[in-house]
C-alpha positions as a Markdown table, in Angstrom:
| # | Residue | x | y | z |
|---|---|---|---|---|
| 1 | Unk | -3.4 | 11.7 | 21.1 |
| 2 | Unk | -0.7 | 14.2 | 21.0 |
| 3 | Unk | -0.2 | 16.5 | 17.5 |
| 4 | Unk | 3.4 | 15.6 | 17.1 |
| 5 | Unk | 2.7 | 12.2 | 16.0 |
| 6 | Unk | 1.3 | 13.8 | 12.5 |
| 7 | Unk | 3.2 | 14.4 | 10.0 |
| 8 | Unk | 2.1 | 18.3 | 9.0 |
| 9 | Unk | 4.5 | 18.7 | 6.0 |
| 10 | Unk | 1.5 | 18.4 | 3.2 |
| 11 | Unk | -0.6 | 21.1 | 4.2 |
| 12 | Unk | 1.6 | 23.5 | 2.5 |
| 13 | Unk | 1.3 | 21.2 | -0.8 |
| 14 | Unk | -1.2 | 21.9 | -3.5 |
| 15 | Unk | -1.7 | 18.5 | -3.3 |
| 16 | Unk | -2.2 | 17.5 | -0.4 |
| 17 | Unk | -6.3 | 17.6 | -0.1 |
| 18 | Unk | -6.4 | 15.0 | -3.2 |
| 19 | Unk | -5.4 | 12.2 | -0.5 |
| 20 | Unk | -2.1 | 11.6 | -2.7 |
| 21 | Unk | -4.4 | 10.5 | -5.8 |
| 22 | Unk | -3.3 | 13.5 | -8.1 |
| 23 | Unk | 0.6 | 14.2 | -7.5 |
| 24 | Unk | 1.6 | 16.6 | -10.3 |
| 25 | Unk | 0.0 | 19.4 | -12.3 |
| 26 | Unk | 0.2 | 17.2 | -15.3 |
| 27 | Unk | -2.0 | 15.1 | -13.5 |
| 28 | Unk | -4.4 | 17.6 | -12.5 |
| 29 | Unk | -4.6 | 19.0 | -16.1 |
| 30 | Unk | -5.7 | 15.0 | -17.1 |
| 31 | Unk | -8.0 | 14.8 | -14.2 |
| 32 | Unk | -9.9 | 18.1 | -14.9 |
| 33 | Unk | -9.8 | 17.8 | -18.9 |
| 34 | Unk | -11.3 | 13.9 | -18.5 |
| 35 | Unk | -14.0 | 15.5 | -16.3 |
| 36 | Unk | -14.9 | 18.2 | -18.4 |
| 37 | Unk | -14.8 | 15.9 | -20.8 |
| 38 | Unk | -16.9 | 13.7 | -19.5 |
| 39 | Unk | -19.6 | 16.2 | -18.7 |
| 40 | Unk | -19.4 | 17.5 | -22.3 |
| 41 | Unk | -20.1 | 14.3 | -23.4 |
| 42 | Unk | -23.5 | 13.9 | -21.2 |
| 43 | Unk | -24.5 | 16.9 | -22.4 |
| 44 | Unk | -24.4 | 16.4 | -26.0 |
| 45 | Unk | -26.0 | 12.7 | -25.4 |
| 46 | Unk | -28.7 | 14.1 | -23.2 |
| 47 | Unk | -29.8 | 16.7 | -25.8 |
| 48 | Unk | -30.1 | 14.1 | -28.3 |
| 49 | Unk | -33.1 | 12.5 | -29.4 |
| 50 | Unk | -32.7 | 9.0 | -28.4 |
| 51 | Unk | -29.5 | 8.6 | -27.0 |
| 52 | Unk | -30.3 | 8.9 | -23.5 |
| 53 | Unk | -29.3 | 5.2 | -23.0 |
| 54 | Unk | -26.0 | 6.6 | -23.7 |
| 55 | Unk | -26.2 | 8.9 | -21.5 |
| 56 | Unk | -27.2 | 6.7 | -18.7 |
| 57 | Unk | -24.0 | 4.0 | -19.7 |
| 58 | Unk | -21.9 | 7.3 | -19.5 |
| 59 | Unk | -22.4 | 7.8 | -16.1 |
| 60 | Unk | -22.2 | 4.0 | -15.4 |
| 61 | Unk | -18.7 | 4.1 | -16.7 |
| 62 | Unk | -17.6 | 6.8 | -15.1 |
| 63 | Unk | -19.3 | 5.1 | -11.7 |
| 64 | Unk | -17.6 | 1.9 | -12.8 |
| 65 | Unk | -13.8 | 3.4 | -13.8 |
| 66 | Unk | -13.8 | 5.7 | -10.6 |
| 67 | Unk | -14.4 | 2.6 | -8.3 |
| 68 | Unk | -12.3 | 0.3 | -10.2 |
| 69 | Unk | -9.2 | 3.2 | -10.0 |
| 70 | Unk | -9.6 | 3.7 | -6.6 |
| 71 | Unk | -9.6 | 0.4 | -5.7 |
| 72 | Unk | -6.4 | 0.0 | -7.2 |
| 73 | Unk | -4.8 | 3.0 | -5.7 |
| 74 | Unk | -6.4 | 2.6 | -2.3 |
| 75 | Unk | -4.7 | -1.2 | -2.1 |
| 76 | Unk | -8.2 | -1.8 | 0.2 |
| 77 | Unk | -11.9 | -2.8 | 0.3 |
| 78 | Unk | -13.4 | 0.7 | 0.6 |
| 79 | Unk | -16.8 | 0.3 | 0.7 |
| 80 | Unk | -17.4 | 3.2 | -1.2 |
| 81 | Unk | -15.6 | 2.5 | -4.3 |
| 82 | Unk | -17.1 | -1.1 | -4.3 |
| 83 | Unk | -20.7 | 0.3 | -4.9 |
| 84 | Unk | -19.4 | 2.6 | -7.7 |
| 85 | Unk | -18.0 | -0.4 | -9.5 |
| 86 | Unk | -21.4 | -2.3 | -8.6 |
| 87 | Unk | -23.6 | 0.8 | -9.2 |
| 88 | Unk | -21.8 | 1.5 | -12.8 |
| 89 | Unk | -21.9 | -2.0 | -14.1 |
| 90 | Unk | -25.8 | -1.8 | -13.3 |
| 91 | Unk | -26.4 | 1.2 | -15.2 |
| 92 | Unk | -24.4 | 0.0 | -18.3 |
| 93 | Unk | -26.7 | -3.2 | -18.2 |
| 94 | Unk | -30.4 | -1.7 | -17.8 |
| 95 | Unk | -28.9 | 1.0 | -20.6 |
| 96 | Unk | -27.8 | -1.3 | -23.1 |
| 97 | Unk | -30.4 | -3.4 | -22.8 |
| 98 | Unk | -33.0 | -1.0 | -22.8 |
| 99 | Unk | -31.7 | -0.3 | -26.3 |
| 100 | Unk | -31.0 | -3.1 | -27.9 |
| 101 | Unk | -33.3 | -5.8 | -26.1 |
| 102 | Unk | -35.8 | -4.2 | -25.5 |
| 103 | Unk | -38.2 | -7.0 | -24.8 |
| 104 | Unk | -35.5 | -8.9 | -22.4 |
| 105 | Unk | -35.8 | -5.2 | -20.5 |
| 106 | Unk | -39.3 | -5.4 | -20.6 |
| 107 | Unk | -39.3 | -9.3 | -18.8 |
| 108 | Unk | -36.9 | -8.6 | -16.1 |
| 109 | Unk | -39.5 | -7.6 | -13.9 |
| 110 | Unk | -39.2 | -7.9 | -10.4 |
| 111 | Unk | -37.7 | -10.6 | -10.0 |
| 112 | Unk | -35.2 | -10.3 | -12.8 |
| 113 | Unk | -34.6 | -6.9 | -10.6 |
| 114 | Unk | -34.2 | -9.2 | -7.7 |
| 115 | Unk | -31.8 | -11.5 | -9.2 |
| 116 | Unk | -29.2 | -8.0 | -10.0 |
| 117 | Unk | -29.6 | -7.1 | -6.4 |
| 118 | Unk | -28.8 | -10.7 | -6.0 |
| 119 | Unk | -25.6 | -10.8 | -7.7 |
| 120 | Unk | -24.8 | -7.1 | -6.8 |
| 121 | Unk | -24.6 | -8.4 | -3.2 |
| 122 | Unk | -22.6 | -11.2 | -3.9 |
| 123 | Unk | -19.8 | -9.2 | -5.8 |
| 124 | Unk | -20.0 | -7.0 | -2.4 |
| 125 | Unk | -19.1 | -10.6 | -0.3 |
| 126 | Unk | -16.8 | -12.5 | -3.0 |
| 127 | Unk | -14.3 | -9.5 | -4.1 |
| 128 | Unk | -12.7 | -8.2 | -0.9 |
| 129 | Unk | -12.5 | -12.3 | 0.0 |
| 130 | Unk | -10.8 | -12.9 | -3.5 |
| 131 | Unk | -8.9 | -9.3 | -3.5 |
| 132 | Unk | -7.4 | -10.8 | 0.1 |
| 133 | Unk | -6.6 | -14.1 | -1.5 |
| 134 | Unk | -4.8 | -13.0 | -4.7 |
| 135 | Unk | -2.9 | -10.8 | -2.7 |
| 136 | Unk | -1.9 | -13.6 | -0.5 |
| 137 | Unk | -1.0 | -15.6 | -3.8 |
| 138 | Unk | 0.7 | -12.7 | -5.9 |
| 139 | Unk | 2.6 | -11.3 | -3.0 |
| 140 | Unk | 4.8 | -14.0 | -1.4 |
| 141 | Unk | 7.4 | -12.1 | 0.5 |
| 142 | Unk | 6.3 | -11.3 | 4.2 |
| 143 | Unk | 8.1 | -8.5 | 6.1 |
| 144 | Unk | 7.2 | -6.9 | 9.5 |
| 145 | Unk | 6.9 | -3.5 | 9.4 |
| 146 | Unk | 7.2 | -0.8 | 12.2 |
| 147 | Unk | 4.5 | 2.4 | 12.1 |
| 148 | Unk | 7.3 | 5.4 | 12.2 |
| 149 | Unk | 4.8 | 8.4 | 11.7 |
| 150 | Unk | 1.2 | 8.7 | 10.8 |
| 151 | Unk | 0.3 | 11.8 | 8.6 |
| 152 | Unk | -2.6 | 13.5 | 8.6 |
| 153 | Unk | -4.6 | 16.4 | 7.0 |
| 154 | Unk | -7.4 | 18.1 | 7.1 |
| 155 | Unk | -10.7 | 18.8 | 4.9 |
| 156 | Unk | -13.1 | 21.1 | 5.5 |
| 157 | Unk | -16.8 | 20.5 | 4.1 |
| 158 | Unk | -18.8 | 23.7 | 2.7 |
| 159 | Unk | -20.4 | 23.7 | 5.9 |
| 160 | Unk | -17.6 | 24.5 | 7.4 |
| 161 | Unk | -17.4 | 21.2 | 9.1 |
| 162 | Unk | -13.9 | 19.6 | 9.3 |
| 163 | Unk | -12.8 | 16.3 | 9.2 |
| 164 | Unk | -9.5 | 14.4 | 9.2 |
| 165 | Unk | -8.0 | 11.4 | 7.3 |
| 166 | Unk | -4.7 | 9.6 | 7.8 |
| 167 | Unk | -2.4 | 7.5 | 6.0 |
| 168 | Unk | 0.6 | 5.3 | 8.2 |
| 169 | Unk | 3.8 | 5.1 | 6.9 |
| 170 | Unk | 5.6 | 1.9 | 7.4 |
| 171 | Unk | 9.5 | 1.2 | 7.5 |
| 172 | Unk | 11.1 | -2.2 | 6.9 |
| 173 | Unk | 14.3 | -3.5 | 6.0 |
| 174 | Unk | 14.7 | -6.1 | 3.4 |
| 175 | Unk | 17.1 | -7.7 | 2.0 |
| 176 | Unk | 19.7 | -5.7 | 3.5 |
| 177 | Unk | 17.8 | -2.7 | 2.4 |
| 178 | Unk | 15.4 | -0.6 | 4.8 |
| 179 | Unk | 12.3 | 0.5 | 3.2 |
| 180 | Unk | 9.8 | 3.4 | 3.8 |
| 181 | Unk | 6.4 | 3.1 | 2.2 |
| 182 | Unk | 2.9 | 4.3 | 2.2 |
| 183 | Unk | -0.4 | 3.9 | 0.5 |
| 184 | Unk | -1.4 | 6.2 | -2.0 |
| 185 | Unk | -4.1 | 7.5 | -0.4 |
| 186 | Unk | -5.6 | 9.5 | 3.1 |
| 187 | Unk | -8.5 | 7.2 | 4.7 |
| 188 | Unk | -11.0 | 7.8 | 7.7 |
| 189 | Unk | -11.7 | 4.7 | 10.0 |
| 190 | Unk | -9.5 | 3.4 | 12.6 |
| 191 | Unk | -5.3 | 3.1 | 11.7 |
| 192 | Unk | -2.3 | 1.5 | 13.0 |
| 193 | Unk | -0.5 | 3.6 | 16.2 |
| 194 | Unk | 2.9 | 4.9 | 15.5 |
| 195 | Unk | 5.2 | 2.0 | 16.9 |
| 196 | Unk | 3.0 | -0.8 | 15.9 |
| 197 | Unk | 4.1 | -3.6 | 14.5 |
| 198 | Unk | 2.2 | -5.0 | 11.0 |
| 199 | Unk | 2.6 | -7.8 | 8.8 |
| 200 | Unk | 3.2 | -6.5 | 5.0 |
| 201 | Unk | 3.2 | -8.3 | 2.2 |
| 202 | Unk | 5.6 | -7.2 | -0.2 |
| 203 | Unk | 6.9 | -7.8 | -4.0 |
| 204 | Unk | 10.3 | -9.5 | -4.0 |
| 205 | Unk | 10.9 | -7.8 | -6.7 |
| 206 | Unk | 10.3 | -3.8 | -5.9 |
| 207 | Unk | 9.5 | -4.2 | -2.0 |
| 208 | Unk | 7.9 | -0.7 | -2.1 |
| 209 | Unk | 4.6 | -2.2 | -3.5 |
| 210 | Unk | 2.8 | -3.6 | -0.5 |
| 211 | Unk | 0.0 | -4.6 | 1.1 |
| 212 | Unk | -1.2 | -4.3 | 4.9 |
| 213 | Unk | -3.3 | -7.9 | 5.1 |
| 214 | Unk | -4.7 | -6.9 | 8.2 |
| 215 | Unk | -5.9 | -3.7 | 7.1 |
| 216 | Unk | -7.5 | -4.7 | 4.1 |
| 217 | Unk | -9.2 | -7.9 | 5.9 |
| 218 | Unk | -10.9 | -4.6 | 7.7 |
| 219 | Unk | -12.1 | -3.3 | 4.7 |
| 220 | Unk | -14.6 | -7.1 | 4.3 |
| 221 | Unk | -17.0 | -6.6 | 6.9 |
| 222 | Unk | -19.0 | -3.6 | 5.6 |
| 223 | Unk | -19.5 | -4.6 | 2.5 |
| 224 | Unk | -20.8 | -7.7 | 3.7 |
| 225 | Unk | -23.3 | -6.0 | 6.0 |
| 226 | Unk | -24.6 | -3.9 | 2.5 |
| 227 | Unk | -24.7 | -7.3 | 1.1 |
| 228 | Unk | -26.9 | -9.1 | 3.4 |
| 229 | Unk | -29.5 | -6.5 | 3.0 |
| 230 | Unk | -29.7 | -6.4 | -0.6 |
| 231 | Unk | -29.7 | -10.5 | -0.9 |
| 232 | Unk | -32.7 | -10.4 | 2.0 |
| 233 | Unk | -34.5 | -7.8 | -0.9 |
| 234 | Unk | -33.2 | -9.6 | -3.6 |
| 235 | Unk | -35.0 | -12.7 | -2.4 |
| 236 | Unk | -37.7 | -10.7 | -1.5 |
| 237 | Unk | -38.1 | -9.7 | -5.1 |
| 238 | Unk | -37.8 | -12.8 | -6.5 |
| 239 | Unk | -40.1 | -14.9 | -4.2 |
| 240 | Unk | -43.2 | -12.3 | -4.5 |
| 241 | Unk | -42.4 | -11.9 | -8.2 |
């Protein structure tokens, strides 16, 4: 794979290491005052008698808005930000009902723990197949797209490890009109080659918002994998329970 095929302009932008989430240093101020925030807030409920369950649903909504945003930035199934969602929306349930029914909390058992794994792993299966169908539905226009440049950047761990993540940029022409787009974010995994040839979905009405089908039909099979394995414990849970 030969270096000029990346596109090496963002390494010299303060950005660039935020994988195109945080574009502006009005961003960044938002991001890093909502974090502080956010950890101000745990500890104040954490030092307060009774109020850990507040604590706990805290950090399941922060689990659950950080999967839910990048989701929506990433225009993918990331496996990743699929068990944030499913890992947040767990926390906020055994919280609040810890605290306010507490003797449902006290009966869920195992198997009641079985049936959340349950329908953990079937959010994992249904929501990349329904994210796939309502883009199908929403976005009608279909374009084919040509890979001009693939860019690229580095990260380095504190290890000193380094690894790289990429993000294809795609140009179309529509309605007359020749587009260049790109997702908002850098991902790892496999990518299109510069000069291939994808099928985007598009908005008819602002033809820079798109989606690769093909790439985010990738994105179903790991979460399903995750999935099979938490319904086999699931089951598990319940029958022995």
């Amino acid at each position: 794979m030969s270096e000029d095929r990346f596109n090496r302009d963002d390494r010299d932008d303060a950005f660039a290491n935020n994988r195109g989430v945080i574009k502006s240093w009005k961003q960044l101020i938002i991001v890093v005052g909502g974090f502080l925030g956010a950890i101000l807030a745990l500890i104040i409920t954490s030092a307060i008698p009774g109020a850990q369950w507040l604590t706990v649903s805290l950090v399941g909504l922060i689990f659950l808005g950080t999967g839910i945003t990048f989701l929506k930035v990433s225009r993918t199934n990331h496996m990743l930000p699929l068990l944030c969602v499913a890992l947040g929306a767990v926390m906020i349930f055994f919280s609040v009902t810890g605290k306010f029914f507490p003797d449902f909390h006290d009966s869920i058992g195992d198997r009641g723990h079985g049936v959340v794994m349950i329908v953990v792993a079937l959010f994992l299966i249904i929501y990349p197949i329904a994210s796939v169908a309502f883009v199908k539905n929403r976005y009608k226009e279909s374009v084919e797209a040509t890979v001009v440049r693939v860019d690229s950047h580095y990260s380095r761990s504190r290890k000193g490890h380094h690894s790289r993540t990429y993000r294809p940029v795609y140009e179309f022409t529509y309605s007359g009109r020749t587009y260049t787009v790109m997702n908002d974010l850098y991902s790892s995994g496999s990518y299109p080659m510069v000069g291939d040839v994808r099928e985007l979905l598009i908005d008819e009405n602002d033809p820079e918002r798109f989606y690769d089908i093909k790439q985010m039909k990738k994105g179903i099979a790991a979460p399903v994998v995750i999935a099979v394995l938490l319904i086999a414990i699931g089951v598990y849970l319940v029958v022995a329970g």
